[in-house]
NUFIDREN-285739 format. One record per residue (C-alpha): residue number from 1; z, x, y. Coordinates in steps of 0.5 Angstrom, whole numbers, plus 500, padded with zeros to 3 digits. Example, Ala and Ser with C-alpha at 12.3 -4.5 7.8 and 13.67 -1.06 7.14 Angstrom:
// NUFIDREN-285739
<rec nuza="1" c3="516" c1="525" c2="491"/>
<rec nuza="2" c3="514" c1="527" c2="498"/>
//
This chain:
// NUFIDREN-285739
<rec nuza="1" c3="494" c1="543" c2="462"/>
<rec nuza="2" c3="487" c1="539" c2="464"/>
<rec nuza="3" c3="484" c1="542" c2="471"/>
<rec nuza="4" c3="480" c1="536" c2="474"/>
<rec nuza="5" c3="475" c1="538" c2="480"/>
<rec nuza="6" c3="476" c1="531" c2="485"/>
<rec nuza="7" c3="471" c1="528" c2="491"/>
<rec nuza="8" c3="474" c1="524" c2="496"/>
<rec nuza="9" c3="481" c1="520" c2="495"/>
<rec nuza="10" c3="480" c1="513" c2="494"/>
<rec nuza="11" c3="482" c1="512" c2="502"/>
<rec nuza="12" c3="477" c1="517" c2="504"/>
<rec nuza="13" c3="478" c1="523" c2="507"/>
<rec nuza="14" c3="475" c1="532" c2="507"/>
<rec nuza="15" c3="474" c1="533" c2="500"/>
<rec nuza="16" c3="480" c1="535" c2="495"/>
<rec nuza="17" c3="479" c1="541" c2="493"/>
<rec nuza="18" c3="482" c1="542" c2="487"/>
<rec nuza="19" c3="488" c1="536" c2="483"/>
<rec nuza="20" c3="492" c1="539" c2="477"/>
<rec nuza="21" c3="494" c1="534" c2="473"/>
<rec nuza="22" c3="499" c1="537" c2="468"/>
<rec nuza="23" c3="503" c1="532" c2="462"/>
<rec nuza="24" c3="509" c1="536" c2="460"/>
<rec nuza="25" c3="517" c1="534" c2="458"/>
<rec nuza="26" c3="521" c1="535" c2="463"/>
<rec nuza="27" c3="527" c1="532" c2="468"/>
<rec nuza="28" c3="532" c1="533" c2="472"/>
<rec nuza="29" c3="539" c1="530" c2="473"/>
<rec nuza="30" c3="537" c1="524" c2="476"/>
<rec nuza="31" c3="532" c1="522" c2="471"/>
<rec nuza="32" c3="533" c1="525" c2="464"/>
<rec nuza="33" c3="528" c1="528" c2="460"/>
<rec nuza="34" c3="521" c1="525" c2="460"/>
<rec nuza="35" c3="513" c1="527" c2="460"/>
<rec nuza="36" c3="512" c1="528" c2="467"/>
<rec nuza="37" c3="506" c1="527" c2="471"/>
<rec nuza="38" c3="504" c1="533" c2="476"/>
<rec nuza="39" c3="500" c1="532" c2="483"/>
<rec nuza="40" c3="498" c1="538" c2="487"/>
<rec nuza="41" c3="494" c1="538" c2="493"/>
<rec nuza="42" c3="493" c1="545" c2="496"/>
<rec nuza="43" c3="491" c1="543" c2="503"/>
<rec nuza="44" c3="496" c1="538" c2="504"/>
<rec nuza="45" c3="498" c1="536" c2="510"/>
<rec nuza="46" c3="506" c1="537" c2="512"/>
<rec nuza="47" c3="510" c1="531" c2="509"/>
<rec nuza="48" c3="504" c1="529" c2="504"/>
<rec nuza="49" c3="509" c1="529" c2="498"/>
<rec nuza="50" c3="515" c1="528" c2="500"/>
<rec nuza="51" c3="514" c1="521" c2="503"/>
<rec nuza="52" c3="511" c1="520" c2="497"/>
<rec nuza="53" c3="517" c1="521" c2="494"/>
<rec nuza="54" c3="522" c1="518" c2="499"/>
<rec nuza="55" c3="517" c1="511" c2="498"/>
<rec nuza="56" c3="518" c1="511" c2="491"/>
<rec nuza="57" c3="526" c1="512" c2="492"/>
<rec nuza="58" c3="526" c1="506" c2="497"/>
<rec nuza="59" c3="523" c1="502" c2="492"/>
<rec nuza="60" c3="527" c1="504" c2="486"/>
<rec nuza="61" c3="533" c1="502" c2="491"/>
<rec nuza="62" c3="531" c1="496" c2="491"/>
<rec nuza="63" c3="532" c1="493" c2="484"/>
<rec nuza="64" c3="526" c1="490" c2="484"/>
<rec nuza="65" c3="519" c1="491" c2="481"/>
<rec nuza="66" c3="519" c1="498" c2="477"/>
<rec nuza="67" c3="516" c1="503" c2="480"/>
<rec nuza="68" c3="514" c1="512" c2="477"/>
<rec nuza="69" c3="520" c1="516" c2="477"/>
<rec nuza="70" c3="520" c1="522" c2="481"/>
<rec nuza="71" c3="523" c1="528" c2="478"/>
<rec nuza="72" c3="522" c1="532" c2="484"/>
<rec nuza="73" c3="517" c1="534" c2="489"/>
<rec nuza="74" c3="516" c1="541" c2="494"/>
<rec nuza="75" c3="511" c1="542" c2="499"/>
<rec nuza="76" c3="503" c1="541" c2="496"/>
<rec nuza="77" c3="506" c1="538" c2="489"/>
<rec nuza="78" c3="509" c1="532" c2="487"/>
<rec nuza="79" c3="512" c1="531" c2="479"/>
<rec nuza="80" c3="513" c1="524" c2="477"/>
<rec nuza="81" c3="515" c1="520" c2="470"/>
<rec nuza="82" c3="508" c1="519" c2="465"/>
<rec nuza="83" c3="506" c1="513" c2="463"/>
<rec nuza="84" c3="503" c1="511" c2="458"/>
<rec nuza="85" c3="499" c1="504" c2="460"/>
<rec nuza="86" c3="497" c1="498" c2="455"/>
<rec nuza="87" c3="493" c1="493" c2="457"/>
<rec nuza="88" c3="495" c1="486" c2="462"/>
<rec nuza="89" c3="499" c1="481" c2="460"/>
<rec nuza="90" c3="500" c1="474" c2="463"/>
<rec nuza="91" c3="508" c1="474" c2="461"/>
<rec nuza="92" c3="508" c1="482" c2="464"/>
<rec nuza="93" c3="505" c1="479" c2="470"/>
<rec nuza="94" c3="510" c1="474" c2="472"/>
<rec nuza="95" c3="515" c1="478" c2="471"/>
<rec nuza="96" c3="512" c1="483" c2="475"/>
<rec nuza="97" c3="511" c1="478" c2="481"/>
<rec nuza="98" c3="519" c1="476" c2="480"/>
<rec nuza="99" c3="520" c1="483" c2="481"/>
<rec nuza="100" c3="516" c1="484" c2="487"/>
<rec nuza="101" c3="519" c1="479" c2="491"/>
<rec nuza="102" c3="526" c1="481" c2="489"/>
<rec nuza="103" c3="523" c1="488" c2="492"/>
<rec nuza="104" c3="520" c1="485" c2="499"/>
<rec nuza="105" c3="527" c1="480" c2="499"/>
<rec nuza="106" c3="530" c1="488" c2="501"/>
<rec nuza="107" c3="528" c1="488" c2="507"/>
<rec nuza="108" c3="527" c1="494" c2="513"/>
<rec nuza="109" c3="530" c1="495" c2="518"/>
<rec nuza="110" c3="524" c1="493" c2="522"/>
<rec nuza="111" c3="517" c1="493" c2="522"/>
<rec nuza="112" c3="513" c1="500" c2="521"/>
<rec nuza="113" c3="521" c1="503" c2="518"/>
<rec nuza="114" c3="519" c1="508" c2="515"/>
<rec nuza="115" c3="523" c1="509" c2="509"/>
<rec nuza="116" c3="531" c1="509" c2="509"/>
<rec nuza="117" c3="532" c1="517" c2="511"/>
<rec nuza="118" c3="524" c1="519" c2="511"/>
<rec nuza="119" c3="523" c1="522" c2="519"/>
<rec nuza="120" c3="515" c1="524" c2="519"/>
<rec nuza="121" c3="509" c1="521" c2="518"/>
<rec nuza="122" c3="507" c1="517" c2="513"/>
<rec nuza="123" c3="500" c1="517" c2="509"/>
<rec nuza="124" c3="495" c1="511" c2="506"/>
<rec nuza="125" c3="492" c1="515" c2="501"/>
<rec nuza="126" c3="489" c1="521" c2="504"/>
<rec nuza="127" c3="490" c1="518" c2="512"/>
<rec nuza="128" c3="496" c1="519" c2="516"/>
<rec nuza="129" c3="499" c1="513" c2="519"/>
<rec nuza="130" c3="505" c1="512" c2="524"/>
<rec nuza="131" c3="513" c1="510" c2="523"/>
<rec nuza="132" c3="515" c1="508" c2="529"/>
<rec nuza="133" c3="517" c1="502" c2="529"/>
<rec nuza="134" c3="518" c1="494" c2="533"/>
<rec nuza="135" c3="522" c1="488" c2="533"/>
<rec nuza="136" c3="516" c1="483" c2="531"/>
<rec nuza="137" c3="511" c1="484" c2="526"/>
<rec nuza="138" c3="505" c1="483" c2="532"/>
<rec nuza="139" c3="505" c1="487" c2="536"/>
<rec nuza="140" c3="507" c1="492" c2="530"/>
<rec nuza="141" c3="501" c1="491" c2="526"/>
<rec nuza="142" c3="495" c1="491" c2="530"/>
<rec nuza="143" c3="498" c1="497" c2="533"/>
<rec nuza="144" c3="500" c1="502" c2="528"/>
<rec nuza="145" c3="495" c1="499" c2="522"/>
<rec nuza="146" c3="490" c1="496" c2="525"/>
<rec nuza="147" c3="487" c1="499" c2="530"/>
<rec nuza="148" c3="487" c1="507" c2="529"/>
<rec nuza="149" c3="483" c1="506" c2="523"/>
<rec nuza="150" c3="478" c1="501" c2="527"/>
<rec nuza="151" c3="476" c1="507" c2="532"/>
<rec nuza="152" c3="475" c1="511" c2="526"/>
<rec nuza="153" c3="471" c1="506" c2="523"/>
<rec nuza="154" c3="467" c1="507" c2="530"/>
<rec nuza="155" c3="467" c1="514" c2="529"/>
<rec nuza="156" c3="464" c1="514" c2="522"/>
<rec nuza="157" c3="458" c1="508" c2="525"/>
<rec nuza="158" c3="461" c1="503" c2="520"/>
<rec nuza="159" c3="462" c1="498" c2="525"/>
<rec nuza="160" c3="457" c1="497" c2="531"/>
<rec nuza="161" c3="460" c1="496" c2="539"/>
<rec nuza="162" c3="459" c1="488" c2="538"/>
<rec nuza="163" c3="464" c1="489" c2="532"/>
<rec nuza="164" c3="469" c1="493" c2="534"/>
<rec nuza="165" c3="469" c1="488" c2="541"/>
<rec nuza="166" c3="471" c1="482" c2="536"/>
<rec nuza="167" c3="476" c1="486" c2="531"/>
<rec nuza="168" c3="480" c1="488" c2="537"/>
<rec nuza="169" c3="480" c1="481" c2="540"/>
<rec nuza="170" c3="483" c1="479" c2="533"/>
<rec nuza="171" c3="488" c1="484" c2="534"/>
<rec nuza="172" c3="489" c1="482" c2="542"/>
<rec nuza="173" c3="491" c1="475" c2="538"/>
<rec nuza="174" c3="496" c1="479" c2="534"/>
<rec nuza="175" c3="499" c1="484" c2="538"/>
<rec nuza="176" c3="500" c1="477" c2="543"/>
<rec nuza="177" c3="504" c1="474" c2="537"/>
<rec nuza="178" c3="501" c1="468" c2="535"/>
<rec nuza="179" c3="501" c1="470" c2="528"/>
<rec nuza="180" c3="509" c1="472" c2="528"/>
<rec nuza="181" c3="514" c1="467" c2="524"/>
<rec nuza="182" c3="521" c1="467" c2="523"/>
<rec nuza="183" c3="519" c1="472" c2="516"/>
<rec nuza="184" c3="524" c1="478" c2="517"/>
<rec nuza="185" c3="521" c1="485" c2="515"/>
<rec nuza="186" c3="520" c1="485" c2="508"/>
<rec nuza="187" c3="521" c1="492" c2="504"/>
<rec nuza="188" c3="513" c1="493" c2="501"/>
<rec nuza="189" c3="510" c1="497" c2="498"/>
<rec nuza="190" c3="504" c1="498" c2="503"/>
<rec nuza="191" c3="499" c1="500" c2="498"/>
<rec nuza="192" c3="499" c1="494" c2="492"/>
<rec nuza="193" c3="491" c1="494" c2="491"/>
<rec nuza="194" c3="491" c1="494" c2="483"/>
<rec nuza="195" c3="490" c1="502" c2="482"/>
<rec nuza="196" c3="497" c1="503" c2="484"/>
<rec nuza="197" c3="499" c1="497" c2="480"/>
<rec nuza="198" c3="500" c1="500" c2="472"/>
<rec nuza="199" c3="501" c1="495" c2="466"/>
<rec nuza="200" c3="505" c1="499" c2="461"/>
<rec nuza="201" c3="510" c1="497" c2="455"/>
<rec nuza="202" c3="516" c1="495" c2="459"/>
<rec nuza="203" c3="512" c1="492" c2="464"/>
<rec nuza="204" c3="509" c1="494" c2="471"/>
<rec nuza="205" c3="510" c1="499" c2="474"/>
<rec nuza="206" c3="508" c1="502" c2="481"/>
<rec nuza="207" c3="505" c1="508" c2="484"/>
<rec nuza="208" c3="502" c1="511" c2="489"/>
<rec nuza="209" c3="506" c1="507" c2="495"/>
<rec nuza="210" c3="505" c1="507" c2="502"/>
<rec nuza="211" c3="512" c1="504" c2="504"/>
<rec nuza="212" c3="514" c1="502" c2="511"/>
<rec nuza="213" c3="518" c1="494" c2="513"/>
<rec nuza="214" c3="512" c1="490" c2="514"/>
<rec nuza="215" c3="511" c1="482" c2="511"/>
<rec nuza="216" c3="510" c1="480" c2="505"/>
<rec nuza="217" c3="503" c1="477" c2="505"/>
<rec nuza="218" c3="501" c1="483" c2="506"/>
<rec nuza="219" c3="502" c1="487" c2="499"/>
<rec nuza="220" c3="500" c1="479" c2="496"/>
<rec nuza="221" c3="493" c1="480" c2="501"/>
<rec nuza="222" c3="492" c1="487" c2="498"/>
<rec nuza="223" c3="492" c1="484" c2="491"/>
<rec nuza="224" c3="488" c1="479" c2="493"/>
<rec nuza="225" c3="482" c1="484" c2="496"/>
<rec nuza="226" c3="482" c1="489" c2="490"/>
<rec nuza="227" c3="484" c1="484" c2="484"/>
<rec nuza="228" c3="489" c1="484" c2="479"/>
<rec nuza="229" c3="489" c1="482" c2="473"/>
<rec nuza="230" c3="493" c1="476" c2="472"/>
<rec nuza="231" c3="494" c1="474" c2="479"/>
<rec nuza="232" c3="495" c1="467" c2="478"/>
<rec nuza="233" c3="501" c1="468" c2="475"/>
<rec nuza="234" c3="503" c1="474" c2="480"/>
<rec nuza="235" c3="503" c1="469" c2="484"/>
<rec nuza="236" c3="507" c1="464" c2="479"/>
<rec nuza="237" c3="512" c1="469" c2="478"/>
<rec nuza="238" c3="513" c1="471" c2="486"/>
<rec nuza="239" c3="515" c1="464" c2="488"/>
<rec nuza="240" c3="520" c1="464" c2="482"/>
<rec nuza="241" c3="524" c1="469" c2="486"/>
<rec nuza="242" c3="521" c1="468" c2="494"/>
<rec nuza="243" c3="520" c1="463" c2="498"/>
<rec nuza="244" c3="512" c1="464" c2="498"/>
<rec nuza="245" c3="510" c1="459" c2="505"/>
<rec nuza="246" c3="505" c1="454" c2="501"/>
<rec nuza="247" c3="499" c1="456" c2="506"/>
<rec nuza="248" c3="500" c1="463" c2="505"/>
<rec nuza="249" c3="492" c1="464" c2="503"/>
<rec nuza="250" c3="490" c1="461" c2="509"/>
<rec nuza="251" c3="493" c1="469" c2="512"/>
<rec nuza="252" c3="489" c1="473" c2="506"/>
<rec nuza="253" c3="484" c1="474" c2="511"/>
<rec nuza="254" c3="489" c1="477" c2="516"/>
<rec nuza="255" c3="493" c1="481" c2="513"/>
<rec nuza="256" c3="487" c1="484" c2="509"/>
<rec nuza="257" c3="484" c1="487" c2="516"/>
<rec nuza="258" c3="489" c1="494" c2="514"/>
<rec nuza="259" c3="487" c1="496" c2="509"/>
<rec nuza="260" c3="479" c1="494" c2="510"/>
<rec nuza="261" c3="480" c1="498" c2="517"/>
<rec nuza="262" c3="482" c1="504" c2="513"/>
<rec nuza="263" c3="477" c1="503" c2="508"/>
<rec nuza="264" c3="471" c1="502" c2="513"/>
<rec nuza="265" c3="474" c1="508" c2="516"/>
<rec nuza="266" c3="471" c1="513" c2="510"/>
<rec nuza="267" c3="468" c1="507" c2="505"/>
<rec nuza="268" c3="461" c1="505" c2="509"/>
<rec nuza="269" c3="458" c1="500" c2="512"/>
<rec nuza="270" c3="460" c1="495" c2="507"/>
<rec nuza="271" c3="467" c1="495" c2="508"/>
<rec nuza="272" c3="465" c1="495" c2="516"/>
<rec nuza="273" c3="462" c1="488" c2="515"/>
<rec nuza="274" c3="468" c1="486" c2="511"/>
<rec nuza="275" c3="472" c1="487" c2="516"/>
<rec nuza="276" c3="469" c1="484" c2="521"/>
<rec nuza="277" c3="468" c1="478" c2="518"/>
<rec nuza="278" c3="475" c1="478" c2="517"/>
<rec nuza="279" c3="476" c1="479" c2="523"/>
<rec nuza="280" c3="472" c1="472" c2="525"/>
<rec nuza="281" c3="476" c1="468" c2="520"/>
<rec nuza="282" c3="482" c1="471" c2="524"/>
<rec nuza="283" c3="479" c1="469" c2="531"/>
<rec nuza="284" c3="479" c1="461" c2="527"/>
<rec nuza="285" c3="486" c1="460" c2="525"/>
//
């Protein structure tokens, strides 16, 4: 067992106080004998692992894009399939982008659903983040992903007053629907930057989820603001498989505001002005 001593989570936050990370056989009916993968947080909140678990068992539910198997999971503790990780390839890639529109095409019952059974919060990285959920993608998004998060930004001086006047007016265009369109809630992993995306001998494999019905541009615009490797070929391999709208990277801004909001929230000052630039680009389309 490695015993690593950790700083803040890639989404910010207190500081973890100790993560165990243990490599070891193990299983359960369900998933077999294998290495496993254990996560432990002493201080984590109510509800932590498991929604991690109940996200990747809906995802897993979808026949799509592969993601870490849970072998079980208790309060403060989540043990998940090991994977051994090999580097990127461009035929891994579109097949990892076939797969992934076949998980959005699965759908939610609406947007914000958490996942099928979960009832409690769910969490992107460290924060929480709410499930309730709406009948248009609008008025969902700029509530519940957006907004929370900008007055943190505010609280943590990462976004000045003039700034947090212009997101918000984005988030009034939002809320009002003028970006909703005929899309249906798709099932989507809600975390997709490339850290949570694993190249592995059979393919990519998903962590790390925080899964919810939202719009499918919005895990795509996620892999355009942290990189992926390969992403031309994502992207090639998701056409294939979903009818992607030919002017969908005009939106990228859009759908980046979530997870740049969450990032302001506990990044600093850059990740505030990107926000705010998106935000600009928002107010123009």
């Amino acid at each position: 067992m490695a015993e690593v001593n950790t700083s803040a989570g890639r989404h910010g936050g207190p500081k973890v106080p100790r993560l165990v990370l243990s490599r070891l056989s193990a299983g359960s009916p369900q998933t077999g004998l294998m290495e496993a993968f254990t996560k432990s947080r002493q201080d984590a909140p109510v509800g932590f692992f498991e929604a991690e678990a109940a996200g990747l068992d809906w995802l897993t539910a979808a026949h799509g894009a592969r993601t870490v198997a849970v072998i079980d999971v208790a309060p403060g503790r989540i043990r998940l399939e090991w994977v051994p990780e090999v580097p990127p390839t461009r035929t891994a890639a579109r097949a990892f982008g076939s797969a992934l529109a076949r998980t959005h095409a699965a759908g939610a019952r609406s947007f914000g659903a958490p996942p099928d059974g979960w009832v409690g919060p769910l969490f992107i990285g460290r924060r929480p983040m709410a499930s309730a959920e709406d009948a248009t993608w609008g008025g969902f998004y700029a509530r519940d992903r957006v907004l929370p998060f900008v007055a943190l930004a505010e609280e943590a001086g990462t976004i000045d007053d003039a700034e947090a006047r212009d997101i918000r007016r984005a988030c009034e265009r939002i809320a009002a629907g003028d970006f909703d369109d005929d899309e249906p809630p798709a099932r989507i992993h809600g975390d997709l930057w490339a850290g949570n995306v694993l190249w592995s001998h059979d393919g990519v494999v998903l962590i790390d989820p925080a899964a919810h019905g939202g719009h499918r541009e919005t895990d795509l615009a996620m892999l355009h603001l942290f990189g992926c490797p390969y992403l031309d070929d994502v992207i090639e391999g998701y056409r294939s498989d979903g009818d992607l709208a030919t002017d969908y990277e005009r939106r990228i801004p859009l759908h980046q505001l979530h997870p740049l909001a969450v990032h302001a929230a506990g990044h600093g000052r850059h990740y505030g002005r990107a926000l705010h630039d998106a935000a600009l680009v928002v107010l123009e389309l």
